[in-house]
Backbone as CSV, one residue per row, in Angstrom:
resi,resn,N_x,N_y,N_z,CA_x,CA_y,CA_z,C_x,C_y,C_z
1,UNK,0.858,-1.188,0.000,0.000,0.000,0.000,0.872,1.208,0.000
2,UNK,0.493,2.020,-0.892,1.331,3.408,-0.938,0.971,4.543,-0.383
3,UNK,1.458,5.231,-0.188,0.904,6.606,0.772,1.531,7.381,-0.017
4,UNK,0.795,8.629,0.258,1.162,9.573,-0.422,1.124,10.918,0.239
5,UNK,2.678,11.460,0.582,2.522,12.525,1.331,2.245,13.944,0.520
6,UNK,1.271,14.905,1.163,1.319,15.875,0.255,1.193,17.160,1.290
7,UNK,2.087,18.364,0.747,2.627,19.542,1.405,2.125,20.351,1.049
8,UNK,1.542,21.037,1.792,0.609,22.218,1.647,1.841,23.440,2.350
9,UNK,1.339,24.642,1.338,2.358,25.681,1.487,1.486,26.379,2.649
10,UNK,2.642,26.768,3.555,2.692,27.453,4.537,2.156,28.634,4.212
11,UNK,0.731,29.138,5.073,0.329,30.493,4.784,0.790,31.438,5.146
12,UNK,0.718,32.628,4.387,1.569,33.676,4.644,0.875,34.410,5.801
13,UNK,2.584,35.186,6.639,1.848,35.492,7.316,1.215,36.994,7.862
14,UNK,-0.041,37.093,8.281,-0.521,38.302,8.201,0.587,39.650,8.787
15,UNK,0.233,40.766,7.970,0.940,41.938,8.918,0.769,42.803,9.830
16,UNK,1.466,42.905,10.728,1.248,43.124,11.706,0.618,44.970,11.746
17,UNK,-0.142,44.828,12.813,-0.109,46.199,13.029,0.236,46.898,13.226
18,UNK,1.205,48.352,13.052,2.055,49.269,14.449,0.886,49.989,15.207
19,UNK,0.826,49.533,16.351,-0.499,50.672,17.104,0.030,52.017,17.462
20,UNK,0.705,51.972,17.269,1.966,53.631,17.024,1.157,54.703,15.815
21,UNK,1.179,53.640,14.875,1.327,54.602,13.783,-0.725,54.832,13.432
22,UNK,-1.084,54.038,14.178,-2.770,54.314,14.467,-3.001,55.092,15.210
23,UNK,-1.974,55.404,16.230,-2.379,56.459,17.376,-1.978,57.988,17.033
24,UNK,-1.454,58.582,15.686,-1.292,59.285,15.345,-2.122,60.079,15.262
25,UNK,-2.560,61.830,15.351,-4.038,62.331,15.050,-3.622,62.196,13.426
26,UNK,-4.842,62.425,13.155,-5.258,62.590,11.964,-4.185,63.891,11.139
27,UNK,-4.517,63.729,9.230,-3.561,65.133,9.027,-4.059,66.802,9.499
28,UNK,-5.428,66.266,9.244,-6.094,67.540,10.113,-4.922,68.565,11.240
29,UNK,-4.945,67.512,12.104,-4.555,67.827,13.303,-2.995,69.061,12.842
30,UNK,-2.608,68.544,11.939,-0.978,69.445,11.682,-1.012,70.467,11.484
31,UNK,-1.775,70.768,10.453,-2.728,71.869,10.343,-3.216,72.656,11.382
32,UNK,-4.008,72.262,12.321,-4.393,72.872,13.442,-3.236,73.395,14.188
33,UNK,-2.574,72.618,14.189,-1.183,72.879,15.299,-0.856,73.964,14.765
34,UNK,-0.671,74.026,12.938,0.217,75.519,13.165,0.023,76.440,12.580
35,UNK,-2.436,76.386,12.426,-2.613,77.719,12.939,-2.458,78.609,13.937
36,UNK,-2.075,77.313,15.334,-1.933,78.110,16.447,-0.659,78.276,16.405
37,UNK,0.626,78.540,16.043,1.802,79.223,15.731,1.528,79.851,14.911
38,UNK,1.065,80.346,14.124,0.320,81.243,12.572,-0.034,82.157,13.529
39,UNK,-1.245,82.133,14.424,-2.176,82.918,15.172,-0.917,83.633,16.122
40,UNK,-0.186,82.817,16.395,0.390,83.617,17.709,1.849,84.298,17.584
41,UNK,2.147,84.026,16.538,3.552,84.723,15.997,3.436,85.436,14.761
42,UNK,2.404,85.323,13.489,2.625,86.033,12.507,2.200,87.306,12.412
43,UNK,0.845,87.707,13.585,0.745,89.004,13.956,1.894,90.046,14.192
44,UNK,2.820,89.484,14.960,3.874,89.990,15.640,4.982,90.451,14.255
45,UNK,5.018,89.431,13.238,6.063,89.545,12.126,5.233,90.651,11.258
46,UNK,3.998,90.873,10.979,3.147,91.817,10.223,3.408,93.094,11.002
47,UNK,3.117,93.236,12.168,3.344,94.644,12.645,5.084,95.040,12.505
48,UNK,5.738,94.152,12.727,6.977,94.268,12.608,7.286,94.780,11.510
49,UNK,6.606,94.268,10.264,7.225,94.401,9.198,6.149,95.380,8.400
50,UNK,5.434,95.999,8.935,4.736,97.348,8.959,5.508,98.806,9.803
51,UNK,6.521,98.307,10.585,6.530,99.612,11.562,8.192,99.300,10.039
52,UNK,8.804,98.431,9.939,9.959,98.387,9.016,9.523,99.510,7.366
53,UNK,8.367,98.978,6.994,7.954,99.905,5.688,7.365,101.099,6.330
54,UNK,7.339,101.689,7.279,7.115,103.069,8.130,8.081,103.542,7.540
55,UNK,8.848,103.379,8.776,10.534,103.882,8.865,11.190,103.899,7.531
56,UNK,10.653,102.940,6.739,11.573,103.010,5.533,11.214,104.084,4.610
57,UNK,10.064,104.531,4.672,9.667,105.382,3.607,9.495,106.729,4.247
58,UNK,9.753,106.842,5.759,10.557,108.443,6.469,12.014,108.625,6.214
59,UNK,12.715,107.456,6.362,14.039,107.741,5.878,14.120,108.216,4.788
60,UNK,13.666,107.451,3.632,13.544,107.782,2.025,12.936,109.607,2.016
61,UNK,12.074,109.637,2.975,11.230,111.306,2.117,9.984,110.837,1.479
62,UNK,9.871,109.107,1.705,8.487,109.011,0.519,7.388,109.442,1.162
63,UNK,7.468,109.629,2.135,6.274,109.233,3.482,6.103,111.135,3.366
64,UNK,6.640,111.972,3.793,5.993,113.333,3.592,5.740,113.832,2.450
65,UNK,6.641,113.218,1.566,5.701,113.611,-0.155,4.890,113.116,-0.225
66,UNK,4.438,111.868,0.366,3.213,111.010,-0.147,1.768,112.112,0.929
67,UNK,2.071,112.221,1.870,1.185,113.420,2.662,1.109,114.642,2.176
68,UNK,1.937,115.424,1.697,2.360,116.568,1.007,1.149,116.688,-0.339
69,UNK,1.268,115.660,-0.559,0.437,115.316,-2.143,-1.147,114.856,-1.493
70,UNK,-1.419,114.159,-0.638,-2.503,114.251,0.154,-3.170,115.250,0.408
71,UNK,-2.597,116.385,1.207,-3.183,117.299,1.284,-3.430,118.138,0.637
72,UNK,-2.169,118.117,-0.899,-2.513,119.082,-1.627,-3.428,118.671,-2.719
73,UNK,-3.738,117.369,-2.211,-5.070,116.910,-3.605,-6.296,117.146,-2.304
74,UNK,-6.434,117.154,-1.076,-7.191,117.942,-0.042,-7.752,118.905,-0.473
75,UNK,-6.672,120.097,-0.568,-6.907,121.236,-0.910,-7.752,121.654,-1.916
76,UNK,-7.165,120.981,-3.226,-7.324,121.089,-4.663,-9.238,120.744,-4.405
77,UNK,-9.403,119.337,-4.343,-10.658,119.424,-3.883,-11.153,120.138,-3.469
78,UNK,-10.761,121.037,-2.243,-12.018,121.938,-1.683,-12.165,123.233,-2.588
79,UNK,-10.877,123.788,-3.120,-10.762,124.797,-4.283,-11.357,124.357,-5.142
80,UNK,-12.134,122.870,-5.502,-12.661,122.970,-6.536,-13.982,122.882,-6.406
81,UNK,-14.836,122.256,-5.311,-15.700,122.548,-4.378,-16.193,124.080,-4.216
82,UNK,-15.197,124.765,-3.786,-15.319,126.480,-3.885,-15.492,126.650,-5.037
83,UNK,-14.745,126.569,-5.935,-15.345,127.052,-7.337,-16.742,126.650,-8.065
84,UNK,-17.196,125.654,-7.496,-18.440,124.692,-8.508,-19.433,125.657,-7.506
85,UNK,-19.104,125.769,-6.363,-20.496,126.168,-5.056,-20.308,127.832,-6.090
86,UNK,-19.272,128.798,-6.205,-19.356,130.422,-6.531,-20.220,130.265,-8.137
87,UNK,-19.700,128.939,-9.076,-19.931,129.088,-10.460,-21.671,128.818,-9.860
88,UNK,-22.126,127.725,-9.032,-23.264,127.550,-8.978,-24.490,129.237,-8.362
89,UNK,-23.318,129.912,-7.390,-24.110,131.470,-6.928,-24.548,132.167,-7.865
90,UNK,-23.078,132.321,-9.526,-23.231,132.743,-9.892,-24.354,132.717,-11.304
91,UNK,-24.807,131.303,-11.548,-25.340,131.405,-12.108,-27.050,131.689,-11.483
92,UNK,-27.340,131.257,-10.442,-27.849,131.475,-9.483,-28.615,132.712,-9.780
93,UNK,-27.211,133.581,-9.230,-27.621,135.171,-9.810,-28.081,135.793,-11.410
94,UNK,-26.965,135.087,-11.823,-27.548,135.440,-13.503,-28.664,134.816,-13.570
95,UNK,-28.973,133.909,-13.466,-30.589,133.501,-13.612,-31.940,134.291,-13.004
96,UNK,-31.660,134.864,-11.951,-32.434,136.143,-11.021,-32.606,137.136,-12.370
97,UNK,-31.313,137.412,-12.456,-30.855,138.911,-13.368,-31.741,138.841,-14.571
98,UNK,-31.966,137.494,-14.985,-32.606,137.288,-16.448,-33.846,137.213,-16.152
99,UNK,-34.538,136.801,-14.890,-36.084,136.748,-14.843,-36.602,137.531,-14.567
100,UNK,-35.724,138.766,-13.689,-36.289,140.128,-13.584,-36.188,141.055,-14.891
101,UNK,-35.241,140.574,-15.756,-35.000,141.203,-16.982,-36.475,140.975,-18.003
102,UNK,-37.110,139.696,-18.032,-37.889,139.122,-18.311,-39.117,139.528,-18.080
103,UNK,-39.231,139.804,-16.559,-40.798,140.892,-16.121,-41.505,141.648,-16.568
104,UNK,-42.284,141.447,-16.851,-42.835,143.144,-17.652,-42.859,144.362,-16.836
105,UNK,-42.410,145.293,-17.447,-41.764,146.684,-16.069,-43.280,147.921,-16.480
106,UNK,-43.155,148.450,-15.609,-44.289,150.034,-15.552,-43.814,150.932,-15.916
107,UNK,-44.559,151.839,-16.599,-43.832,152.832,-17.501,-43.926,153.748,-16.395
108,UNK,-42.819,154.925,-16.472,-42.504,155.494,-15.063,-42.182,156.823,-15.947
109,UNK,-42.774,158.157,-15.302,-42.293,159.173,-15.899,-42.210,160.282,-15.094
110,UNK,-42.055,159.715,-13.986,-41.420,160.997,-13.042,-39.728,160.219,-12.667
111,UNK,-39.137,160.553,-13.647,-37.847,160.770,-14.096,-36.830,161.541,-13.457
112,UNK,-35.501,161.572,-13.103,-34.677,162.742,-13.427,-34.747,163.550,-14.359
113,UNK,-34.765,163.032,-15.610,-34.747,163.407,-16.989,-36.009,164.026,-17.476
114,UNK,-37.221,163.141,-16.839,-38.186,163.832,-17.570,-38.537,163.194,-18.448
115,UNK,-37.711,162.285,-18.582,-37.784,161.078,-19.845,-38.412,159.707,-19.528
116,UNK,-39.125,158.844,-19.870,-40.061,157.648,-19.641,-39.082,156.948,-19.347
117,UNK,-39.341,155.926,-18.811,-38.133,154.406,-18.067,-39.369,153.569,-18.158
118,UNK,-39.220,152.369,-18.852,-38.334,152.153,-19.651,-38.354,153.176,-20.894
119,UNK,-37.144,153.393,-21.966,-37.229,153.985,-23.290,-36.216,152.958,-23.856
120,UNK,-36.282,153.482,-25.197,-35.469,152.988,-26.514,-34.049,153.899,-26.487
121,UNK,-32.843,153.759,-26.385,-31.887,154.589,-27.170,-30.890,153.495,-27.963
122,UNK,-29.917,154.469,-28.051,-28.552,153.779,-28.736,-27.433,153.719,-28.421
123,UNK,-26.133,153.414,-28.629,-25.156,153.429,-28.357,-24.312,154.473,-29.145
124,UNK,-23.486,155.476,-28.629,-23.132,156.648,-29.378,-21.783,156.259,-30.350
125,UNK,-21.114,155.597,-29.542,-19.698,155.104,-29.885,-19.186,153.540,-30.187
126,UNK,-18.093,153.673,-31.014,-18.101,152.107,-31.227,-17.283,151.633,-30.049
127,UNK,-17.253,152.095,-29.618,-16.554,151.201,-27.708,-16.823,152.005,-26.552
128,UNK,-18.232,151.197,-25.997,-18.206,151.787,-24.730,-18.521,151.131,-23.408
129,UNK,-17.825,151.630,-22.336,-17.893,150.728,-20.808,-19.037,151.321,-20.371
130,UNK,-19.325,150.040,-20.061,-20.871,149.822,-18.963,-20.067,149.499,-17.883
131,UNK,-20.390,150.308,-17.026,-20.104,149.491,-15.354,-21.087,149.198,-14.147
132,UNK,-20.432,148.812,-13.303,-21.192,147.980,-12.354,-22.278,149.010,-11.301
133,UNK,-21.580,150.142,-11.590,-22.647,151.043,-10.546,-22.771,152.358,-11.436
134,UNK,-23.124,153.355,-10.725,-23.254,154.449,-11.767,-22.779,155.926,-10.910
135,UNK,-21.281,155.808,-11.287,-19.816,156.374,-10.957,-18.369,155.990,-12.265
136,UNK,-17.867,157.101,-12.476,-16.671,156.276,-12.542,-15.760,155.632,-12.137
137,UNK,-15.815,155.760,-10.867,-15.265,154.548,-9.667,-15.958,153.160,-9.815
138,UNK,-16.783,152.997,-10.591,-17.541,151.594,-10.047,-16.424,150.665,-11.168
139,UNK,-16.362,149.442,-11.403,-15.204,148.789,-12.459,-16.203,148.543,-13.213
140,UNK,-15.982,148.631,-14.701,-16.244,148.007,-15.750,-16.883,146.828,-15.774
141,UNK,-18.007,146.307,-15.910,-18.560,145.558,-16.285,-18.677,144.634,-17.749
142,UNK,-19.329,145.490,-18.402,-19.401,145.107,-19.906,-18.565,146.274,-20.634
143,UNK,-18.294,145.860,-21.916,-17.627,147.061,-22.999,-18.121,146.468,-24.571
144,UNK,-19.306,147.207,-24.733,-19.760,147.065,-25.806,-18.809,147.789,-27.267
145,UNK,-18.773,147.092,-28.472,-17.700,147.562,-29.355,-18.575,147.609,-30.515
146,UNK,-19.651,148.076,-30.501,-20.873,148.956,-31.825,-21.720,149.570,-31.727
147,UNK,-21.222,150.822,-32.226,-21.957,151.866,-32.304,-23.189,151.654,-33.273
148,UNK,-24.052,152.479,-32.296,-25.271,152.299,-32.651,-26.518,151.190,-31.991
149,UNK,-25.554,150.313,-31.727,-26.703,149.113,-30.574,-27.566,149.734,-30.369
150,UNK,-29.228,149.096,-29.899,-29.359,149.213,-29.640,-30.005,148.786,-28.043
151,UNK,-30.121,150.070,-27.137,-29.910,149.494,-25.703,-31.128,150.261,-24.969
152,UNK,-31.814,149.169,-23.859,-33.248,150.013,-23.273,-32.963,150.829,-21.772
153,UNK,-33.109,152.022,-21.476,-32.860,152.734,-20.195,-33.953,151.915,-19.687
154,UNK,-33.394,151.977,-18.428,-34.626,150.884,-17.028,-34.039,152.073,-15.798
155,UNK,-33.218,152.723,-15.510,-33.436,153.327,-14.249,-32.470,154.717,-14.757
156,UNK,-32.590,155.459,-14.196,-31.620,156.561,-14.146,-31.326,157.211,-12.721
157,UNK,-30.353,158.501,-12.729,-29.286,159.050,-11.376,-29.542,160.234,-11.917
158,UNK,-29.940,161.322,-10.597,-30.153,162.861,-10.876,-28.459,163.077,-11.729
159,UNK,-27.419,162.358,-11.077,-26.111,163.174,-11.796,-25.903,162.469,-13.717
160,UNK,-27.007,161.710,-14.191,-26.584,161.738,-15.642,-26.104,160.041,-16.113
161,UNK,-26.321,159.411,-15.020,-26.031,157.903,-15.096,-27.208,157.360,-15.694
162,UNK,-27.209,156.388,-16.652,-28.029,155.364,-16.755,-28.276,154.105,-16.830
163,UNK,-28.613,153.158,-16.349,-29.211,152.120,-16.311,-29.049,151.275,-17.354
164,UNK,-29.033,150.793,-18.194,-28.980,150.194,-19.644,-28.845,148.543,-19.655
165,UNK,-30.198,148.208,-20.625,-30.122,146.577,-20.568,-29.977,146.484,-22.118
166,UNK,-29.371,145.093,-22.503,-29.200,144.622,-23.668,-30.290,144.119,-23.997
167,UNK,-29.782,143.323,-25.519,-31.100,142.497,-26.211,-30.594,141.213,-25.436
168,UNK,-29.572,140.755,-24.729,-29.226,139.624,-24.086,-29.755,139.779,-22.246
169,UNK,-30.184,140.620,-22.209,-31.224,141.175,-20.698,-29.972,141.306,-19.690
170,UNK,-28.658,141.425,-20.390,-27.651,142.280,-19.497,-27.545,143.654,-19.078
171,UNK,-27.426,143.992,-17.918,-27.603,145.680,-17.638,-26.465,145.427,-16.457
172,UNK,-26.560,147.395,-17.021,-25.079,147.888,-16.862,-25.054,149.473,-16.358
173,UNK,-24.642,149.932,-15.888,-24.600,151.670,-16.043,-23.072,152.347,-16.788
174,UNK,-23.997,153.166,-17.525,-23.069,154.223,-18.510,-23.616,155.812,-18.305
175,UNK,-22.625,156.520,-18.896,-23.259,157.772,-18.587,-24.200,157.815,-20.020
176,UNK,-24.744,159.061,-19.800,-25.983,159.654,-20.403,-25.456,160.447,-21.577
177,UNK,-23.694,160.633,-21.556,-22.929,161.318,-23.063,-22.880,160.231,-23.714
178,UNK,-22.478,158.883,-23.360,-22.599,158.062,-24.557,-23.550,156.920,-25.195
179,UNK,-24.776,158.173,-24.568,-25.823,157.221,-25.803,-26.299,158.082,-26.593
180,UNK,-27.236,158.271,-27.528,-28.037,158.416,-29.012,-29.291,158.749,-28.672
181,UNK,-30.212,158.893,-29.158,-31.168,159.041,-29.456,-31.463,158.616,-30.954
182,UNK,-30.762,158.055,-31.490,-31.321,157.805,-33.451,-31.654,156.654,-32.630
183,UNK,-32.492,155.889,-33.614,-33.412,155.138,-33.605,-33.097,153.674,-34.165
184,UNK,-32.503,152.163,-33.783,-32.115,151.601,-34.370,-32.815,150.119,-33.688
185,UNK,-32.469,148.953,-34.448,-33.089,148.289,-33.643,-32.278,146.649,-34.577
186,UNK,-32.241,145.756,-33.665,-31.193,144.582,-33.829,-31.794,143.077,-34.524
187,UNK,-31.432,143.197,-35.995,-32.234,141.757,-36.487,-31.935,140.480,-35.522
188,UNK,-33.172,139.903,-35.682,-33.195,138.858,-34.764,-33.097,137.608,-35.370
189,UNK,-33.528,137.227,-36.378,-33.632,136.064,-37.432,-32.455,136.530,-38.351
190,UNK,-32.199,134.835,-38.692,-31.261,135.172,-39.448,-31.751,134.842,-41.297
191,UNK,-31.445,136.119,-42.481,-32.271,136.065,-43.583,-33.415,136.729,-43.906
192,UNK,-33.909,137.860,-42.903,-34.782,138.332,-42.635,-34.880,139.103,-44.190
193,UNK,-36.123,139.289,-44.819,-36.115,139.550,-45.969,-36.478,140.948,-46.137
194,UNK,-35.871,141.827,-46.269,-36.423,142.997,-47.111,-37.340,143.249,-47.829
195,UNK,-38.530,143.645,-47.827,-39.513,144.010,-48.826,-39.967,144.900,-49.687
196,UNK,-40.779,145.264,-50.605,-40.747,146.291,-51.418,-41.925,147.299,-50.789
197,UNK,-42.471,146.030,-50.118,-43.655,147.021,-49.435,-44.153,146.035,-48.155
198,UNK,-45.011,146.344,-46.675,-45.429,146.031,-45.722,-46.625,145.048,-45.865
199,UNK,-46.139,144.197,-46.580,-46.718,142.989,-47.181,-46.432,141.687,-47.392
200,UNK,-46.359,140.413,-46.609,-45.338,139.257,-46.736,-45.395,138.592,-48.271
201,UNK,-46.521,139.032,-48.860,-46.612,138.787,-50.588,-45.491,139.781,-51.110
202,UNK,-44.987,140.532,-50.688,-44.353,141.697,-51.662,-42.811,140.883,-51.834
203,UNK,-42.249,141.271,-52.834,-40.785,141.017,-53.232,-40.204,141.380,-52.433
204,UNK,-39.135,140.585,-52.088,-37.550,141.020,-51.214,-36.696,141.052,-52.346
205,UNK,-35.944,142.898,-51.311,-34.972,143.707,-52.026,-34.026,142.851,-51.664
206,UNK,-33.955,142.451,-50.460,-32.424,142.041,-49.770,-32.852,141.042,-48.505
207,UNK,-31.512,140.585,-48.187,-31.741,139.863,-46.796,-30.561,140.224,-45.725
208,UNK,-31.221,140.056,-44.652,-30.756,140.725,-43.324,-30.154,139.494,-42.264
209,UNK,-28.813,139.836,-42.168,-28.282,138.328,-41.064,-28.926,138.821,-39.918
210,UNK,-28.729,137.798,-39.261,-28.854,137.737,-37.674,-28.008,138.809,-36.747
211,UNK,-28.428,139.064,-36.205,-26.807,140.837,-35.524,-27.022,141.842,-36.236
212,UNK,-27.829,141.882,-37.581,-27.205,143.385,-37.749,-28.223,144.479,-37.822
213,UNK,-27.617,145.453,-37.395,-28.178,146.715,-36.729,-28.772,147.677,-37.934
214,UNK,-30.522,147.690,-37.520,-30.661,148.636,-38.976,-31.119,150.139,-38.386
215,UNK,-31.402,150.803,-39.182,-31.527,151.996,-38.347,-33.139,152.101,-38.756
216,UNK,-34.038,152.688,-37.978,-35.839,152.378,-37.782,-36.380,153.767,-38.873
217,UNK,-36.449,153.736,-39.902,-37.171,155.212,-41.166,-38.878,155.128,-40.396
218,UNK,-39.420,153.908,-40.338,-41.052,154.176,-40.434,-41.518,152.700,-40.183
219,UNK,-43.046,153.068,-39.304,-43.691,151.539,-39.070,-45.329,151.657,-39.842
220,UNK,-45.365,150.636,-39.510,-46.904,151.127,-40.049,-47.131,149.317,-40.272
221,UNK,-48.830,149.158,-38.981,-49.271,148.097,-38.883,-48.624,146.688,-38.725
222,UNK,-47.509,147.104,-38.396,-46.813,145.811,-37.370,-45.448,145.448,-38.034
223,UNK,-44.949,146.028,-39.625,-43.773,146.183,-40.060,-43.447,147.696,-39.988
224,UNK,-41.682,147.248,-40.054,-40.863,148.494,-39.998,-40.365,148.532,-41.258
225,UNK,-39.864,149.963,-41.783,-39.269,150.449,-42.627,-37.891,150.629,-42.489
226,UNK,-36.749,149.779,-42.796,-35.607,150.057,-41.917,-34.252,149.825,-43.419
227,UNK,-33.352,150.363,-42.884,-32.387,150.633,-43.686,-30.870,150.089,-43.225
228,UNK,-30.197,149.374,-44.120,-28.569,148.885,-43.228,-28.097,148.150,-44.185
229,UNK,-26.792,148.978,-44.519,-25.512,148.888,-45.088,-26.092,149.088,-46.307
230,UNK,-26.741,150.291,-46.527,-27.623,150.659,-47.979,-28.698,150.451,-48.608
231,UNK,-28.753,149.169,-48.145,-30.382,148.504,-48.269,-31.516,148.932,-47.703
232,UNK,-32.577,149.044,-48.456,-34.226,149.631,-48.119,-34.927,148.470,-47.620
233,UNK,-36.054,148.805,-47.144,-37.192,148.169,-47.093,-37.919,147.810,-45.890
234,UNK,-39.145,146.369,-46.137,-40.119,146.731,-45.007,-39.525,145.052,-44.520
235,UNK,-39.562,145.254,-42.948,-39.551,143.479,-42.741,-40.611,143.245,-41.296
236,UNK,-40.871,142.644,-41.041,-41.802,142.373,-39.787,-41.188,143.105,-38.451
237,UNK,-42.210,143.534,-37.543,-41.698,144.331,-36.268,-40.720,142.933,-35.576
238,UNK,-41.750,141.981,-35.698,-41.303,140.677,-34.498,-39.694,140.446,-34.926
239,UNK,-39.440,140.479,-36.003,-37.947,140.126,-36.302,-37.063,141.186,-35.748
240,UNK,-37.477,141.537,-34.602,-36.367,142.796,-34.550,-36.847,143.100,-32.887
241,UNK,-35.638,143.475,-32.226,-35.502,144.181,-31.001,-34.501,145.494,-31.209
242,UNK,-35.509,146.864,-30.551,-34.771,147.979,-30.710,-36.281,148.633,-30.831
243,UNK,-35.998,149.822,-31.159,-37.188,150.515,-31.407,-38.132,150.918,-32.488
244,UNK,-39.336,151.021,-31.630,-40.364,150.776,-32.798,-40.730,148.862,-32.736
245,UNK,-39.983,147.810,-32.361,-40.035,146.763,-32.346,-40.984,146.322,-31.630
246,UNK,-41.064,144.756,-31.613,-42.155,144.381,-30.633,-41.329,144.064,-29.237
247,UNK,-39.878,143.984,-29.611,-39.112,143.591,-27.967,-38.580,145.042,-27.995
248,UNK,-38.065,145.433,-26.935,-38.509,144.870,-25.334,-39.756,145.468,-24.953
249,UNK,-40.394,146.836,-25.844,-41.294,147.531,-24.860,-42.585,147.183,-24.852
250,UNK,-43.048,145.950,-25.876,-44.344,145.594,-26.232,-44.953,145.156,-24.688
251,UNK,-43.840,144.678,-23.788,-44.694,144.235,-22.331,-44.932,145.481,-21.090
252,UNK,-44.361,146.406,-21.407,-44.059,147.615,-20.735,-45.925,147.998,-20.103
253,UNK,-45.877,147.899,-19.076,-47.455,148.721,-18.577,-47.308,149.972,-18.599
254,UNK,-48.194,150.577,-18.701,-48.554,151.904,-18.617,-48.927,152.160,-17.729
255,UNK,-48.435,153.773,-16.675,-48.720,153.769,-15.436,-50.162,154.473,-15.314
């Protein structure tokens, strides 16, 4: 009888555990550890290395130019602040100036002069100062440079001053030698047509720009008869401020 031995391989054997390396915290934990060195020392290196870029940029000079320029963009701001608040007074005011200009005024004839306020005149000279009060001490205001304008009295001064507003509702005081009495008055449209007669059917002689100054011959039923730079004829009152026109005195009350 035969036998038969047979060998079974030795099982391998399992590995062992290290309970060492199980008792480790987690990676978490490393982390944690050195936010709390993070937390408790890097404050200290930040201020440190804040008071270092201080000092460094007083030594350098950067540090009072950099303030220097601070305050002078400070400044600049409030100077520009000041200027927007005076530009805002001033228009402020010019806007007053234009709505009282705008009012319709009362015809007034107890005068210095003797003369109605409002009236029609002109400008005598081709350059003349309007100023701010009515003196020659007061400064210059406006300086009109055409003779002949024409300009409306609104107030007058027993000593010979007057009052004077534009077709732009600017007023000014000038004396009473350099205005006119001729009669002129300021196209308002520009192309304004000349006619042969006070009729919008009638032929145009000529045409009239915008600005220019004609001098007033005759009205009759709501056109003028007016004359400038040689040219005749009739053109509508409305196209025109000055006298005889429908601006400025058409709103004028009667006292």
């Amino acid at each position: 009888m035969h036998m038969r031995l047979e060998v079974f391989p030795k099982p391998e054997k399992e590995p062992e555990v290290n309970p060492r390396l199980t008792a480790l915290p987690p990676r978490k934990g490393l982390f944690t550890i050195f936010d709390f060195f993070e937390r408790l020392f890097m404050p200290r290196l930040y201020s440190m290395l804040s008071v270092s870029l201080i000092a460094a940029l007083y030594l350098t000079g950067a540090a009072p130019a950099a303030q220097a320029a601070l305050n002078s963009n400070g400044a600049q701001a409030a100077l520009n602040r000041i200027g927007a608040q005076a530009a805002l007074n001033g228009d402020r005011a010019q806007a007053t100036e234009r709505a009282a200009a705008a009012a319709p005024m009362k015809l007034r004839l107890d005068t210095p002069s003797g003369l109605p306020v409002p009236r029609l005149v002109s400008l005598k000279a081709s350059k003349t100062f309007c100023r701010s009060g009515p003196s020659f001490s007061h400064p210059v205001r406006l300086t009109f440079m055409r003779a002949g304008l024409p300009v409306m009295v609104v107030a007058e001064t027993k000593d010979h001053w007057r009052k004077i507003r534009d077709a732009e509702g600017d007023e000014c005081w000038t004396h009473k030698s350099k205005l006119s009495g001729d009669e002129t008055a300021l196209v308002l449209e520009d192309g304004l047509a000349l006619r042969a007669r006070p009729d919008a059917g009638a032929p145009a002689r000529a045409r009239l720009g915008r600005g220019v100054i004609a001098h007033v011959e005759g009205e009759k039923e709501g056109w003028l008869r007016v004359s400038a730079d040689g040219r005749k004829g009739w053109a509508r009152a409305s196209a025109f401020w000055g006298a005889r026109a429908d601006a400025p005195l058409a709103g004028v009350l009667s006292p």
